[in-house]
C-alpha positions as CSV (number, residue, x, y, z in Angstrom):
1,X,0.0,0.0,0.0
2,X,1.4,3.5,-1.3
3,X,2.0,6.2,1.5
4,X,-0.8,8.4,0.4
5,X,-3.2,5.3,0.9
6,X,-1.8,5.1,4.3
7,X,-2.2,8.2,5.1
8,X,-6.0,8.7,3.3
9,X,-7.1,5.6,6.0
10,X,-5.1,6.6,9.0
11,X,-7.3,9.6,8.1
12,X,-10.7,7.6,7.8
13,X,-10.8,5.7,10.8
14,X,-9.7,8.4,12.6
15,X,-12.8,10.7,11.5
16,X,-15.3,7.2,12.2
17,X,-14.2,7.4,15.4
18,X,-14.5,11.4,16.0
19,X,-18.0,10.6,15.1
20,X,-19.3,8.9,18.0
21,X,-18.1,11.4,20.4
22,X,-20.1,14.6,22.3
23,X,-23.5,13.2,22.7
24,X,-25.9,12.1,20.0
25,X,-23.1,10.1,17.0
26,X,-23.0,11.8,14.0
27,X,-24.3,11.1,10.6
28,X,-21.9,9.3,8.6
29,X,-21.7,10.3,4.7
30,X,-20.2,8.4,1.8
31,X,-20.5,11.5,-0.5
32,X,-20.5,10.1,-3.8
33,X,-20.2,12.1,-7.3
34,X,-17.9,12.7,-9.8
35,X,-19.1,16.2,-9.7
36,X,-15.9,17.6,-6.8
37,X,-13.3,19.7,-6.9
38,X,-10.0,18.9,-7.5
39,X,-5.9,19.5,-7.8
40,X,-6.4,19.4,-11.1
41,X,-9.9,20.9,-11.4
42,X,-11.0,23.4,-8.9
43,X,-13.9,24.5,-9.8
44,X,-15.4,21.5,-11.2
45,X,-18.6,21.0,-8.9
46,X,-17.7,23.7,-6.3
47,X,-21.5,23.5,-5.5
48,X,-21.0,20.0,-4.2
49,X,-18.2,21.0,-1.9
50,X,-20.0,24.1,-0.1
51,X,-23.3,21.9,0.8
52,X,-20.6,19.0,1.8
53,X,-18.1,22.1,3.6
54,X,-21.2,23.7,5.7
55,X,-23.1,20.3,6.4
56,X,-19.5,19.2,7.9
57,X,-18.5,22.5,10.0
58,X,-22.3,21.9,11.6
59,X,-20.5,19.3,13.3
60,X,-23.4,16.9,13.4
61,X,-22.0,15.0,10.3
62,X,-18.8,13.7,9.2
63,X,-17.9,12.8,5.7
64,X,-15.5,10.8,3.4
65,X,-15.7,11.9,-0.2
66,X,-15.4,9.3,-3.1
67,X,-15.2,11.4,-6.4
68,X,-14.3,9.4,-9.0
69,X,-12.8,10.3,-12.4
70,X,-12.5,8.7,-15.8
71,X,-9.2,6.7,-16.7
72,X,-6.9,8.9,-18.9
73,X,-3.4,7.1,-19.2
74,X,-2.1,10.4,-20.8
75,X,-1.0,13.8,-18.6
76,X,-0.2,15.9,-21.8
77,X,-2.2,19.3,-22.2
78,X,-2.1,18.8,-26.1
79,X,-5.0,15.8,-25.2
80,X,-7.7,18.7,-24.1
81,X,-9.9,18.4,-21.4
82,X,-9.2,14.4,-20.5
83,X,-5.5,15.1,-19.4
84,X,-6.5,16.6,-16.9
85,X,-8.3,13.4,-15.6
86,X,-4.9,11.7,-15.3
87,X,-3.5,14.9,-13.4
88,X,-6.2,14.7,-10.7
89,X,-4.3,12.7,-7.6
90,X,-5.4,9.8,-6.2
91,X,-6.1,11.1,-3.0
92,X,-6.4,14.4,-1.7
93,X,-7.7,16.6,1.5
94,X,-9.5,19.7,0.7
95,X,-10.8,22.0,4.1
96,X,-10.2,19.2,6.2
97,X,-12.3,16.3,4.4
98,X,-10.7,13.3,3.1
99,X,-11.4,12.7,-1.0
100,X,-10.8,9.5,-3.0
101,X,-10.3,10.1,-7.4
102,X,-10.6,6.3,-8.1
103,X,-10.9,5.8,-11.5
104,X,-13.5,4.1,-13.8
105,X,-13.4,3.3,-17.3
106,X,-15.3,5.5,-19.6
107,X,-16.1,5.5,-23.4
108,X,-16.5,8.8,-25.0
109,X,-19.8,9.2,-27.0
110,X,-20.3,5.7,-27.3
111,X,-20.6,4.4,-23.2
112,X,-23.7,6.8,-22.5
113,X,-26.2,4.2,-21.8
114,X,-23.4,1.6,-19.7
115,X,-21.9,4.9,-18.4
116,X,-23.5,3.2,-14.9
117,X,-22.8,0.2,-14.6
118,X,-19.2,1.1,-15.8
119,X,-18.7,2.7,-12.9
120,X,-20.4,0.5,-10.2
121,X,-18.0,-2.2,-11.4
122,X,-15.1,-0.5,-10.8
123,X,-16.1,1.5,-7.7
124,X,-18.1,-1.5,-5.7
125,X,-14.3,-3.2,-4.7
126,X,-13.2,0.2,-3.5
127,X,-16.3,1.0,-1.0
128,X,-16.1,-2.1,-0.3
129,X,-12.6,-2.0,1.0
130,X,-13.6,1.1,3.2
131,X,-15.8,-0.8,4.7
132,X,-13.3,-3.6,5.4
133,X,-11.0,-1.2,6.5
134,X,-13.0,0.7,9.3
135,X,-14.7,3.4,7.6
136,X,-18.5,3.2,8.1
137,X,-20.8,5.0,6.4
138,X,-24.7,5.3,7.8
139,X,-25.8,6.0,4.1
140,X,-24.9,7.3,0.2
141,X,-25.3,10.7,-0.8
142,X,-25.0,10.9,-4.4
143,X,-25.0,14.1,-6.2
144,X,-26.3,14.1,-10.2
145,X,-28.8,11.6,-10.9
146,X,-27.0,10.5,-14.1
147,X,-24.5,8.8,-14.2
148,X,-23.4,8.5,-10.9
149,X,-26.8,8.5,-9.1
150,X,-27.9,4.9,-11.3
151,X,-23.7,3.8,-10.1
152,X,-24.8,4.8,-5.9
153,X,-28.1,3.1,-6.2
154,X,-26.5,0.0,-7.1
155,X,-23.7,0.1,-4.7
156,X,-26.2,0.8,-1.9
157,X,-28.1,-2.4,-3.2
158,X,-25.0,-4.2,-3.0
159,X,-23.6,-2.5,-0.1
160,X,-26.9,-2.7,2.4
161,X,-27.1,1.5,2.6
162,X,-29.5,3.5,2.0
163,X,-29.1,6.0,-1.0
164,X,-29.9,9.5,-1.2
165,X,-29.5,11.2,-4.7
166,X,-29.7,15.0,-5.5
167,X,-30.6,16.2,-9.1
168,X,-28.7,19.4,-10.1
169,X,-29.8,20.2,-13.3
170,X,-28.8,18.8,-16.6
171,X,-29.0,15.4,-14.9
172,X,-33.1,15.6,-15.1
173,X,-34.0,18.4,-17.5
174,X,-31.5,17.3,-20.4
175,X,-30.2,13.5,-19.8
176,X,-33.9,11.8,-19.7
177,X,-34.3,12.4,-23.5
178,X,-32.4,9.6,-24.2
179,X,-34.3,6.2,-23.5
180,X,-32.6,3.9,-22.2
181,X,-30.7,6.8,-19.2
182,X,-34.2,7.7,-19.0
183,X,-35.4,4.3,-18.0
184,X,-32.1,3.9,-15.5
185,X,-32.6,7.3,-13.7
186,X,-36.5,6.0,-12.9
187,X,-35.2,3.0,-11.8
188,X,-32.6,4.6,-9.6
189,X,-35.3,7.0,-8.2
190,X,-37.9,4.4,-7.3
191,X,-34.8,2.9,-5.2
192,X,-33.4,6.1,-3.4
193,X,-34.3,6.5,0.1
194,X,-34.7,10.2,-0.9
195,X,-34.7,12.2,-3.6
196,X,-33.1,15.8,-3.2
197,X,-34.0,18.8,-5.9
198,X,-32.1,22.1,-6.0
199,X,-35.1,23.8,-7.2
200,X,-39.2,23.7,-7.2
201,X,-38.5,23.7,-11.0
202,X,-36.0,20.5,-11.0
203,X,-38.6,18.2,-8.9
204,X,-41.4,19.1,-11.2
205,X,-39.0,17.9,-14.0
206,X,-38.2,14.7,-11.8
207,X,-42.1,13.7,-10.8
208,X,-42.5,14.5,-14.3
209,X,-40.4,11.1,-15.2
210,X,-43.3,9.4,-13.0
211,X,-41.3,9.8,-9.9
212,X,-43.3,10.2,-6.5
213,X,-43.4,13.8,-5.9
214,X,-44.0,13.1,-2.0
215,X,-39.9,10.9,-2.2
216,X,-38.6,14.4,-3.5
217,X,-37.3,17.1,-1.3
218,X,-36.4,20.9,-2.5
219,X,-33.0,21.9,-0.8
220,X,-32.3,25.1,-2.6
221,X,-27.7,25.9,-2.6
222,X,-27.5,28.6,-0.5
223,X,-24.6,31.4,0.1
224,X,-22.0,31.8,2.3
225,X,-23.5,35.3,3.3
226,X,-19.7,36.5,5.2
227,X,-17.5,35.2,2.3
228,X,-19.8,37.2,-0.3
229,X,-21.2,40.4,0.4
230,X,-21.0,44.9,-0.2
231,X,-17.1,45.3,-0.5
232,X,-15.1,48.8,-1.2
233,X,-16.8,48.9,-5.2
234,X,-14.7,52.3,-5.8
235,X,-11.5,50.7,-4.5
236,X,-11.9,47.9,-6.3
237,X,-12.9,49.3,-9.9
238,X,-10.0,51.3,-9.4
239,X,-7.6,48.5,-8.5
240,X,-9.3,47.0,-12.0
241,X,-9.3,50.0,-14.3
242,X,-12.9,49.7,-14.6
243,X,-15.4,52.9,-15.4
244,X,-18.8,53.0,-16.2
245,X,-21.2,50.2,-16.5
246,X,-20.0,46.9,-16.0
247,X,-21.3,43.1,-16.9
248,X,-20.3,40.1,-15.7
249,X,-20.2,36.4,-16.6
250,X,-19.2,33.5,-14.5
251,X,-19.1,30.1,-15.4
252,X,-17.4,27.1,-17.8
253,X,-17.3,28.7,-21.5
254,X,-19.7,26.0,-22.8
255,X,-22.3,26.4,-25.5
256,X,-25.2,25.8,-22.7
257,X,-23.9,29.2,-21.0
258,X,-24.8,31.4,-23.9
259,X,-21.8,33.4,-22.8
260,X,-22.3,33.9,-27.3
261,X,-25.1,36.0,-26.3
262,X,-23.9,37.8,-24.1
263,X,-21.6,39.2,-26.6
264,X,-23.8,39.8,-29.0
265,X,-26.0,41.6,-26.7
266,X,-22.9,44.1,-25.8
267,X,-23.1,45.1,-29.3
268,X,-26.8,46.6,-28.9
269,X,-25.1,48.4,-25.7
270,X,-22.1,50.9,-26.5
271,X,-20.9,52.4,-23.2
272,X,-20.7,49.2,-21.2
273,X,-17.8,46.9,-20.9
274,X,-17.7,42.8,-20.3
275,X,-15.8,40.8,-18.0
276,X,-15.8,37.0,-18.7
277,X,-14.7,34.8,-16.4
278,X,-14.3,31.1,-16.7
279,X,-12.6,29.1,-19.7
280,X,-13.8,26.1,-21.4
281,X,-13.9,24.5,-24.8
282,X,-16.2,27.4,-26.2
283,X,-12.8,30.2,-25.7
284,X,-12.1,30.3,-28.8
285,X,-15.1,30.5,-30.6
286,X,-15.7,33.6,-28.3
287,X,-12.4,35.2,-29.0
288,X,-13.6,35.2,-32.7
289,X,-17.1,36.6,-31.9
290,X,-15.2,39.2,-30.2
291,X,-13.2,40.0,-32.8
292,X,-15.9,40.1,-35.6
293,X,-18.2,42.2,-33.5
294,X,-15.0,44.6,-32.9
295,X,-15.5,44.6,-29.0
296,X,-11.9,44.0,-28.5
297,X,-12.1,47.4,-26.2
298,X,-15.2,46.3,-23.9
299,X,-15.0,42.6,-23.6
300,X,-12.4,41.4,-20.7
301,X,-11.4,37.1,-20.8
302,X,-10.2,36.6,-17.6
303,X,-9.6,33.3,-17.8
304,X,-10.5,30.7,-14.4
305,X,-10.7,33.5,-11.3
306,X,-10.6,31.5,-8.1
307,X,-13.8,31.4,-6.1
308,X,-11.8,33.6,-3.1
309,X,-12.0,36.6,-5.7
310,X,-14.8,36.1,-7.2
311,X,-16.3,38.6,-4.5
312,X,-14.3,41.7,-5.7
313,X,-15.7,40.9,-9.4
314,X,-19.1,40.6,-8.1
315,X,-18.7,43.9,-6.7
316,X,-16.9,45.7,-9.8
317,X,-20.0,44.9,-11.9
318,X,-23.4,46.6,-12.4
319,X,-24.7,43.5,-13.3
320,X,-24.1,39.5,-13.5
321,X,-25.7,38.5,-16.8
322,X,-26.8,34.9,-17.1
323,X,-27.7,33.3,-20.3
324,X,-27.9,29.7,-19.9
325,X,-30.3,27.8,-22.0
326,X,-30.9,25.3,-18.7
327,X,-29.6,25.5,-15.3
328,X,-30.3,23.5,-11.3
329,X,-29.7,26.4,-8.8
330,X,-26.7,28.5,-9.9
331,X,-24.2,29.3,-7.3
332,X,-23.1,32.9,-9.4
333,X,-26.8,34.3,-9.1
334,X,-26.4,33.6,-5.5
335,X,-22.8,35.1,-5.1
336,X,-23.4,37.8,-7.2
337,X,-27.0,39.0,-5.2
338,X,-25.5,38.3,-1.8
339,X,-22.6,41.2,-3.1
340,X,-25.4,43.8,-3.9
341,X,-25.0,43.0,-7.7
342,X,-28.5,42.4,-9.6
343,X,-29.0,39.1,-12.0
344,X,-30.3,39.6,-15.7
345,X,-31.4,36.0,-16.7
346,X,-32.3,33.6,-19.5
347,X,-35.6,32.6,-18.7
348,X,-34.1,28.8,-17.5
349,X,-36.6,26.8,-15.3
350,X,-36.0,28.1,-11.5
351,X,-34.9,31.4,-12.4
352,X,-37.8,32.9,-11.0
353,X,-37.3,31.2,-7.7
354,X,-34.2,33.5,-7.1
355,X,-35.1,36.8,-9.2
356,X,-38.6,36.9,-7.4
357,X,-38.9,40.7,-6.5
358,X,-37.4,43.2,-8.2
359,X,-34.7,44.6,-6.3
360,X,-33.1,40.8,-7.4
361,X,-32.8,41.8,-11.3
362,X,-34.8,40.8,-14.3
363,X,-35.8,37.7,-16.6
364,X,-35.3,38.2,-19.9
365,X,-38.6,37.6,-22.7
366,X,-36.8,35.9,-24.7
367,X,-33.2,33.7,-24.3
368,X,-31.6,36.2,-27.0
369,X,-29.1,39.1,-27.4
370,X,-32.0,41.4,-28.1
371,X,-33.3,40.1,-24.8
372,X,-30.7,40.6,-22.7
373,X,-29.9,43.9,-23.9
374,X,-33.6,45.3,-23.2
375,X,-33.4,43.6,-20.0
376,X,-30.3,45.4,-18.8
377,X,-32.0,48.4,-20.1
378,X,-35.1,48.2,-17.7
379,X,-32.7,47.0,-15.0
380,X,-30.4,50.3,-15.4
381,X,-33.6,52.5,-16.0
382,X,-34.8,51.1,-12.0
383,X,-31.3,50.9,-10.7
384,X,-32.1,49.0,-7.5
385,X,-30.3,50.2,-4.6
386,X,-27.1,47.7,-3.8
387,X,-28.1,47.2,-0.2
388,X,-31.9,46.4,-1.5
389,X,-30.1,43.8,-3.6
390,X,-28.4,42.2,-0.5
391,X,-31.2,41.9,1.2
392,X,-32.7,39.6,-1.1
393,X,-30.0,37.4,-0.7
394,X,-30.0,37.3,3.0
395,X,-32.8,34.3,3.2
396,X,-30.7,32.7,1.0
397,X,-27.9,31.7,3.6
398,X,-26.5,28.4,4.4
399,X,-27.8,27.6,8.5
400,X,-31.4,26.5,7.1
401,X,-30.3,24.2,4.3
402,X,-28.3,22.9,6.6
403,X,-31.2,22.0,9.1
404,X,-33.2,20.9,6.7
405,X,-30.2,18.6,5.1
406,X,-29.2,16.8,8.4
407,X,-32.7,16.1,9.2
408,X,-33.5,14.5,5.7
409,X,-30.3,12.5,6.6
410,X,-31.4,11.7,10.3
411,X,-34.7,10.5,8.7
412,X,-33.2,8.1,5.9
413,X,-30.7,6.4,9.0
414,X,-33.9,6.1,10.9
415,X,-35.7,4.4,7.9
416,X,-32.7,2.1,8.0
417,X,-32.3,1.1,11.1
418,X,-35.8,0.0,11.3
419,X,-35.4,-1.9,8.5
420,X,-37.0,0.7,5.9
421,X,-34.7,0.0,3.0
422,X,-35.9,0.0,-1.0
423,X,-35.8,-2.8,-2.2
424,X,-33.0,-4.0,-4.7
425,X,-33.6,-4.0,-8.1
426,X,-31.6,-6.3,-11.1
C-alpha cells in the first residue's frame, strides 16, 4: 500500500471514530459524485463541496468523499480536457475532508447508456474496501442523478445503505431524453431512500419522469453570506481599471452558458464593458465573436478566477448576466445577489425562484441578445439600490439548508435502522 493510501485511512478511521463522540453520534456520509473539486480541477462542482463544507462544520456529520474520475493514461495538455483526468491525484484533502479520485473506465460518446454500470463495477471493490477497513458510512449521498446517481443506487443495493440522490440540473432536464438513461434514472429513483431537488422547478421535471413527488425534497444551494457580500466597489474598480457600467459572466465557457449572447448583446449596448470569467472548450469560438463584432475594447477574458476573488468581481460589476439555456440552482446568481449586484437572466426553469422581487434583477422575454440587452436596459432604468439587492439574498444563507439537510439524513438512518430499505432491483 502506497503512502498516500496510508495516510487517506489513517485519516478515515480516525474521523469514524471522531464521530461517536459529544453526545448524539454523528451522521456518517459516503459523498458520492464525480461532480468535486480537485488538484487538477478546482472548480469542477464547487457547488458540491460548499453543501458537503457547511453540512461538515455543523458538526453533526462527518464525511468521506469518493469522487471518482475517468481513466486517462495520458498527462499531456495537447489531449484537451481528459488530461486533466490523469493529473487529478489519487487522494487528496480539501478544508479538512478526506477525497478519494478512483478511476472508472469511460467511453466517449459511445458508453452513455453503460456509463452506470461502468462505474459501479469499478467502484463496488473500493467502497467495499472502506468498509473492510474501518470506515463506516450510515448512508450514500449521491450528487447528479446521471450517471453517478444509477452507479450509488446500485452500490447501496449491493452495499446494504441506503441511498440518497440530489438532481442538479442537466441530470433531469436534459439527460432523460435519451431512452434507455431515462429508463435507468427512474429505476434509480424508485430505489433512493430520498430524492433531493435544487429547485421547485427541478422536482417538477423529476415527478414528471413518473417519480413520487412526495420521495422528492427541494433543498435550494445557498450562500456563504460573510464570504460574499458589499465590499469597497470604488476601490476595487480602481484596483481594475474599470469605469462606467460593467457586466459580468461567470461560469465554464460552454455552448449551454450562452456566454455567445452575451456578446452579441454588448453590441446593442455601446458604453458598457464585459468581463468574462471562466474558460472552457467554447474560448475560442468567443475570442472570434469578439473580434468580428470589434469589441476587442469592452470585452475582458479573464480566464479561471478562483472562487476567493470572485467577490471583488461581483462587486466591480453593475450586473451579472446569465444566459444559460438550462440550469439546477446557480451558485453565481447567489454570489453575485448576496454582493449587492443584480441578475439579468435567461428565462431557465427556476430562475424565477431566485429573481422573485425586483430589487433581485430581471428575466429576460426571450433567451436572445435582443433580450438581454432590453433587460439590462429596464434593469439600469430602476437601478435598485445595492443594499436592496443584499437583502434579497440574506434568506438565501446556508444555517437553514443545513437543518433541513441533516434532518433529511437523520430520517433516511432512521428508515434504516428500522429496516425501511428500498428494495434492490436487477
Amino acid at each position: 500500500m502506497s503512502s498516500a493510501e496510508d495516510t487517506f485511512d489513517a485519516a478515515q478511521k480516525s474521523a469514524g471514530a471522531g464521530a461517536e463522540a459529544g453526545g448524539e453520534r454523528r451522521i456518517r456520509l459516503l459523498v458520492f459524485t464525480s461532480l468535486y473539486p480537485n488538484a487538477a480541477q478546482p472548480r469542477h462542482g464547487v457547488f458540491v463541496e460548499e453543501r458537503l463544507r457547511h453540512l461538515v462544520d455543523s458538526g453533526r456529520v462527518t464525511a468521506t468523499v469518493v469522487a471518482p474520475v475517468p481513466w486517462f493514461p495520458f498527462r499531456h495538455p495537447r489531449f484537451g480536457a481528459y488530461s486533466a483526468f490523469a493529473r487529478v491525484p489519487a487522494h487528496e484533502q480539501r478544508h479538512g475532508i478526506q477525497i478519494s479520485h478512483p478511476r472508472y473506465p469511460a467511453i466517449p460518446k459511445l458508453g452513455m447508456s453503460i456509463a452506470p454500470w461502468l462505474m459501479y463495477r469499478a467502484l463496488l471493490p473500493v467502497l467495499r474496501k472502506l468498509q473492510a477497513d474501518g470506515t463506516g458510512f450510515d448512508l450514500i449521498d449521491a450528487h447528479y442523478f446521471y450517471p453517478d446517481g444509477v452507479a450509488a443506487a446500485r452500490l447501496g443495493a449491493a452495499l446494504g445503505k441506503p441511498v440518497v440522490i440530489t438532481a442538479r440540473g442537466t441530470d433531469v432536464t436534459w439527460i432523460p431524453h435519451y431512452r434507455r438513461p431515462r429508463a435507468q434514472i427512474r429505476w434509480a429513483a424508485e430505489r433512493a431512500a430520498a430524492i433531493v431537488a435544487v429547485s421547485q422547478a427541478l422536482k417538477e421535471k423529476i415527478a414528471a419522469l413518473g417519480v413520487d413527488p412526495g420521495k422528492i425534497t427541494v433543498l435550494r444551494n445557498g450562500v456563504d453570506l460573510d464570504r460574499f457580500g458589499p465590499r469597497d466597489r470604488g476601490a476595487i474598480r480602481a484596483g481594475l481599471g474599470l469605469t462606467g457600467p460593467v457586466w459580468l459572466t461567470v461560469g465554464h465557457l460552454v455552448a449551454l452558458k450562452g456566454v455567445h449572447l452575451v456578446i452579441a448583446a454588448l453590441a446593442h449596448v455601446p458604453e458598457a464593458t464585459l468581463l468574462v470569467a471562466g474558460e472552457g472548450p467554447e474560448q475560442r469560438k468567443l475570442r472570434g465573436l469578439v473580434d468580428r463584432l470589434g469589441l476587442h475594447a469592452r470585452v475582458r477574458m479573464l480566464g479561471a478566477i478562483p472562487h476567493a476573488q470572485l467577490c471583488d468581481y461581483y462587486n466591480a460589476a453593475d450586473v451579472l448576466v446569465q444566459a444559460s439555456s438550462r440550469e439546477g440552482m446557480p451558485n453565481v446568481v447567489l454570489e453575485s445577489l448576496a454582493c449587492g449586484t443584480p441578475v439579468v437572466a435567461a428565462p431557465f426553469a427556476g430562475a424565477s425562484e431566485l429573481l422573485d422581487v425586483p430589487e433581485a434583477g430581471e428575466i429576460t422575454a426571450q433567451r436572445s441578445a435582443e433580450g438581454i440587452a432590453a433587460a439590462w436596459l429596464r434593469l439600469r432604468d430602476r437601478a435598485p439600490a445595492r443594499a436592496a439587492t443584499r437583502a434579497t439574498a440574506e434568506r438565501l444563507g446556508w444555517p437553514p439548508v443545513v437543518e433541513a439537510q441533516h434532518a433529511l439524513y437523520a430520517r433516511v438512518r432512521l428508515a434504516a435502522a428500522g429496516g425501511a430499505m428500498p428494495g434492490a432491483g436487477p
